[in-house]
N, C-alpha and C positions, 0 to 999 in steps of 0.2 A: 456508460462508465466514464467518460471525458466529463472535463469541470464543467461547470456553470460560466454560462455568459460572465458572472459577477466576479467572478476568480478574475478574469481577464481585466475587468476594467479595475481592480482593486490594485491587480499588479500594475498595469500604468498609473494610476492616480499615487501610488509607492514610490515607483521612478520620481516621481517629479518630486515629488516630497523630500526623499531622501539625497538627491544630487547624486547620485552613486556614478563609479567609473567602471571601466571593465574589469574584471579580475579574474583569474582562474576560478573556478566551481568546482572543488575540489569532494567528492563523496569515498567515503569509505565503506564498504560493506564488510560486515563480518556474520560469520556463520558458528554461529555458536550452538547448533542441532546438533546430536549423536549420529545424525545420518546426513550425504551430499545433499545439496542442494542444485538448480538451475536459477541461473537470474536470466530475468525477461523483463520485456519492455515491449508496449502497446506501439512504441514511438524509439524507432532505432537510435540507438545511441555511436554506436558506431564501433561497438567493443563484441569481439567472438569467443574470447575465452571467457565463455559463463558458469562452468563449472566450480565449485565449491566445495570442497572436504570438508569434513568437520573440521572446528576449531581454526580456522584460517581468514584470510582477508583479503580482499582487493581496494585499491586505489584506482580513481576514475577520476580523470577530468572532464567534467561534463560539459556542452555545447552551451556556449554564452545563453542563447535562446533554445529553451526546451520546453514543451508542456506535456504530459504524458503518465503512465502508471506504471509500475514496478510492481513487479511482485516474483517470489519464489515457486519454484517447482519441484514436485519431490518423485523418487520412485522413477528416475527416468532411464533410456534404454532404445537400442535400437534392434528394429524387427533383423528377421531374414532376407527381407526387401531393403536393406536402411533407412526402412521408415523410421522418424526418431517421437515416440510418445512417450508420455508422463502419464503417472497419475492421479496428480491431482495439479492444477497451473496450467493443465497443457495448453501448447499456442493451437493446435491443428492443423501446423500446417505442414508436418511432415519432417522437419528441418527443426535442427539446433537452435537455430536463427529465427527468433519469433518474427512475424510480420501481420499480425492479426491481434486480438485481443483474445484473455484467455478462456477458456473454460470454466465454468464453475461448479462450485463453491473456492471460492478463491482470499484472500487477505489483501486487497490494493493499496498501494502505497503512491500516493498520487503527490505530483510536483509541478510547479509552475517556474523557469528558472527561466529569467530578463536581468542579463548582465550581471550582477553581486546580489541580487534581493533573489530569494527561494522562497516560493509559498509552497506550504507542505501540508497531509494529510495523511493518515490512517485509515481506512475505509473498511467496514465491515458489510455496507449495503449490495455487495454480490457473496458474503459468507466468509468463511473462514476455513483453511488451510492449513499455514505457520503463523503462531507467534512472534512478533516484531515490532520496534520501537526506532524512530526516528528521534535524533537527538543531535542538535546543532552542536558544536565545538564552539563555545565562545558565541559572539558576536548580541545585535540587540532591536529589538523587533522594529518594524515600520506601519504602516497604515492608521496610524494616529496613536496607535497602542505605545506602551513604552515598558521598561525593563529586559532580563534577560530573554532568550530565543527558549521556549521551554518544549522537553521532551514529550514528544505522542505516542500512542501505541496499543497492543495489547499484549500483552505479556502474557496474560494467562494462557491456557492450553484449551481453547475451546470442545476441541475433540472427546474431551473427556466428561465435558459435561452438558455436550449436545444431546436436546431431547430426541427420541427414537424416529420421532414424523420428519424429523430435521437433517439429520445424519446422512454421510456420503461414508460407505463402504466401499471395501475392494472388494477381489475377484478370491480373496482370501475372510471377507468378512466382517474384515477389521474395519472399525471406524476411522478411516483418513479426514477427512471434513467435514463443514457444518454447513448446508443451508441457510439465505439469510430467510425469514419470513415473507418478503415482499418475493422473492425469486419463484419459491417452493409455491404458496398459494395465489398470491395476486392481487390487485386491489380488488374495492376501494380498504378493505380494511386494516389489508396486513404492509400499503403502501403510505404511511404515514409523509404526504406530502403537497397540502394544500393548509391553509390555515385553520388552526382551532382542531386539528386530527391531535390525537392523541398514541403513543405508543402501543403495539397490542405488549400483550406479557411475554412474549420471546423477544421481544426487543428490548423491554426495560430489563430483563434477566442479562441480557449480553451489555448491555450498556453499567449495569452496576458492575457487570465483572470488568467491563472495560471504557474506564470512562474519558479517557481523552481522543476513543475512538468513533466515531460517526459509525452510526449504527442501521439507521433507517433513511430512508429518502428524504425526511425531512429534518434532520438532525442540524443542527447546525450550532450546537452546542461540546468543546469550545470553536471558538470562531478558527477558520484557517489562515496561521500564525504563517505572517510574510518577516522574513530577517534576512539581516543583513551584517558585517564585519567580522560574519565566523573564520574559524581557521576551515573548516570543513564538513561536511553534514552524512554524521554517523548513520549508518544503516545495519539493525541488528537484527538478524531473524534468531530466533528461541532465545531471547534475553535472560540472563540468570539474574534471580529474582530471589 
């Protein structure tokens, strides 16, 4: 689940490019699901109130230097032990407090943050969860690229039109998640990630419905957009659309 070596050198070779100074990393999350959410993180951020009501928001300042995944957790709850589980996101580790990576079929929402420049991603290649879109405030891209910082995501509701062989129910039935294809079966075929592989058809199916999102292991289509000069970096789970 962590980036590619290439994330890493693209964000230094960005630094230098761009001159950039320190700034605050200012992330806003909003929760625009009908139902709470949990925010996690593969890589502590240093924040414990991760709960989220519907229709609400947090403000975060994030750690100059961060690299790590994001992602929401739904359906959560603690036992008669205080064990605290989810069901779907969950960290496993018992604790509110993620310290592990999570469970899947999951929606990651990956970030690279080095001082003022954020490289960001959507990830679908461990599945899908919640619907969410990442969307810079302002500001205007680095690593050779140029114009505005543009929004990622998937918006759609995968849930709903995840195929039967793919699907993540609950303990009630219902389809909570989607499997990604690489996860569910395995390579070499359903792991599109050596050159000249090709997509199988549950992955082009998720990628037309959601195409600024990295879908398979070898996706790399669009490239992951590094900005910088924003006022802040929107974070929207179930985006209205």
């Amino acid at each position: 689940m962590a980036f590619k070596t290439s994330l890493i050198v693209l964000l230094q070779v960005s630094l230098l490019a761009a001159g950039v100074i320190s700034e605050d990393v200012v992330f806003v999350f909003q929760n625009q699901c009908p139902y709470p959410i949990w925010l996690s993180s593969g890589v502590a951020t240093g924040y414990t109130n991760l709960k989220m009501k519907s229709d609400t928001s947090k403000t975060y300042t994030m750690p100059y230097t961060w690299n790590g995944s994001i992602w929401a957790r739904t359906n959560c709850s603690y036992d008669k032990t205080l064990n605290f589980s989810c069901e779907t996101g969950d960290c496993r580790s018992g604790s509110i407090i993620c310290d592990s990576l999570p469970a899947i079929p999951v929606t990651l929402l990956n970030f690279a943050i080095n001082q003022s420049v954020v490289h960001y991603e959507l990830s679908l290649r461990h599945g899908f969860n919640v619907a969410a879109k990442i969307q810079p405030d302002g500001g205007y891209l680095v690593d050779g690229s140029f114009g505005d910082c543009p929004a990622v995501g998937c918006v759609a509701d995968l849930n709903h039109v995840c195929p039967p062989v793919l699907s993540f129910s609950n303990k009630n039935g219902a389809n909570v998640g989607c499997y990604s294809p690489c996860d569910k079966f395995g390579p070499p075929k359903y792991c599109c990630n050596v050159p000249g592989c090709h997509p199988d058809p549950y992955s082009t199916m998720f990628k037309h419905l959601c195409p600024s999102a990295h879908v398979y292991p070898g996706d790399d289509r669009p490239p992951i957009y590094g900005c910088t000069g924003f006022k802040a970096i929107n974070v929207i789970f179930c985006p209205i659309v």
